[in-house]
C-alpha positions in Angstrom: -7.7 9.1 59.7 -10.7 11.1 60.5 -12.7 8.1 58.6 -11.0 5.6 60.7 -11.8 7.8 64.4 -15.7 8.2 63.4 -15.7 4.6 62.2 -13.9 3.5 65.1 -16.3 5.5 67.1 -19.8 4.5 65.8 -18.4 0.8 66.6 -18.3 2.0 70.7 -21.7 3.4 70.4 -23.1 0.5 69.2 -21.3 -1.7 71.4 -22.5 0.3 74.3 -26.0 0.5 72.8 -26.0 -3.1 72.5 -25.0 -3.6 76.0 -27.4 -0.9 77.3 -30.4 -3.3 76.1 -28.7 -6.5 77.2 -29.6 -4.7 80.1 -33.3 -4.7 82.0 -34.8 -1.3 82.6 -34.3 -2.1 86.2 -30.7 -3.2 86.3 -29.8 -0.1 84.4 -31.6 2.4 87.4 -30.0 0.1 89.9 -26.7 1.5 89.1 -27.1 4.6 89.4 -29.4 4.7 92.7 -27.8 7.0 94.9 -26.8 4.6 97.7 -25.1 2.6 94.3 -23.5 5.8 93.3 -21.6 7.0 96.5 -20.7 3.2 97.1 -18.7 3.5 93.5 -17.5 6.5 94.2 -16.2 5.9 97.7 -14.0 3.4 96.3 -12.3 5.4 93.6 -12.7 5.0 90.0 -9.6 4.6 87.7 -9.0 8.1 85.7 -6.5 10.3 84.1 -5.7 13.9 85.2 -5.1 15.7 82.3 -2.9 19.4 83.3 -2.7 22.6 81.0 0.3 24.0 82.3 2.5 20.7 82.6 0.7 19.3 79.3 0.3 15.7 80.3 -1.6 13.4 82.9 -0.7 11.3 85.6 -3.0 8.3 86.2 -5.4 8.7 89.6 -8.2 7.3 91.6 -11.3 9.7 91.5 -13.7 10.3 94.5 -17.2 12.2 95.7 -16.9 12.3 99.4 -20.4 13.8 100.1 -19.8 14.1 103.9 -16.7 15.9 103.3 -18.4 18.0 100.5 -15.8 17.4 98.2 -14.3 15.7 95.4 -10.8 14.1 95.5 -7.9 12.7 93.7 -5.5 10.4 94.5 -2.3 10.5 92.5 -0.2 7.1 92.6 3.2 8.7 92.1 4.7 7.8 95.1 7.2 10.9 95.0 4.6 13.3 95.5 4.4 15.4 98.5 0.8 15.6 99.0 -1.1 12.6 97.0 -4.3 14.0 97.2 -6.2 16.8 95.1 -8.8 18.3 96.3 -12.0 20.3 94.9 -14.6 21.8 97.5 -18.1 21.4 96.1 -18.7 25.2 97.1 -15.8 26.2 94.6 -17.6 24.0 91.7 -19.2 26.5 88.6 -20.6 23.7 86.8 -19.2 19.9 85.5 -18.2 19.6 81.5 -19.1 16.3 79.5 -17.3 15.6 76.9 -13.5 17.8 75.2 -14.4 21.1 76.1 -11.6 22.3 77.8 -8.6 24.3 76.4 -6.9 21.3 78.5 -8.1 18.5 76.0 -8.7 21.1 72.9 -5.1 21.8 72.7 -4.5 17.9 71.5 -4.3 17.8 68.1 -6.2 14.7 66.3 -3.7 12.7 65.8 -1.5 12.6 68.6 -4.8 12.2 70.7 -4.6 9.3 73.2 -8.9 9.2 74.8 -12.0 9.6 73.1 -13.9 12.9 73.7 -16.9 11.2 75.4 -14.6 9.8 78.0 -13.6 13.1 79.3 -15.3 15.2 82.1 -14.0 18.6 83.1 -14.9 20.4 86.5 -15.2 24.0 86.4 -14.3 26.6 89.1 -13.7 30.6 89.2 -10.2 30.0 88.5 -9.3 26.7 87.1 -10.6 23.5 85.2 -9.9 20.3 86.6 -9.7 17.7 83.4 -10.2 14.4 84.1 -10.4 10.8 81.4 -12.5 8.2 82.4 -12.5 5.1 80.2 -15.3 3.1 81.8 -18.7 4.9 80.4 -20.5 3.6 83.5 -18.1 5.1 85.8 -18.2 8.8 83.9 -22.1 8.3 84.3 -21.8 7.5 87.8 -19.8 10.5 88.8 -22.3 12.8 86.4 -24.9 11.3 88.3 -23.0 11.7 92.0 -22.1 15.5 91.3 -25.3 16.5 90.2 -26.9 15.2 93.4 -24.1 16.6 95.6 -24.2 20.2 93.9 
């Protein structure tokens, strides 16, 4: 199985490689101009929020709100009693790329349901939030938003 997941990977990189020089140089810094970046992110991108404690995910729309100073998250269960998750950029330590988290590190292999380069972990003093994102160009554009709002 671990022959079929690195196989299975090398096929997305290349796919993505190939599409990264479909691309013109300009195109490709168009997306992820700042103005492009907080437009994205102001409408939510489509991501899972992976918890330790409960040890599952529930499916949510991701946000930077720079004016706000803030990142959000807005769950789609309608049961819940606040919808929204919040993380203050002054409580931000630092932003993971990649399964580095005990969150995702706890999976085992095979039961496994996202790739490790789809997943992006903020850190605080007292918590990680772990979030999936299958769209490489929207993990890049929230990389890209963080670092400018940090």
């Amino acid at each position: 199985q671990k022959l079929e997941w690195c196989m299975a990977r090398s096929r997305l990189l290349q796919r993505d490689l190939d599409n990264l020089k479909e691309a013109s140089h300009e195109e490709w810094l168009e997306n992820f101009q700042p103005s492009q970046v907080f437009a994205s992110m102001q409408k939510g991108i489509p991501a899972q929020k992976h918890y330790y404690a409960k040890k599952g995910f529930s499916n949510v729309l991701l946000f930077i709100f720079p004016k706000e100073k803030c990142v959000k998250w807005f769950r789609s269960k309608l049961n819940a009693i606040n919808p929204w998750g919040i993380c203050k950029f002054e409580s931000i330590k630092g932003v993971l790329y990649g399964s580095q988290t005990y969150t995702f590190k706890r999976y085992s292999f095979k039961n496994r349901q996202f790739l490790p380069w789809n997943c992006l972990s903020i850190i605080t003093d007292t918590r990680t939030y772990d979030f999936v994102v299958h769209d490489t160009n929207s993990i890049l554009q929230f990389l890209v938003g963080i670092n400018i709002c940090l």
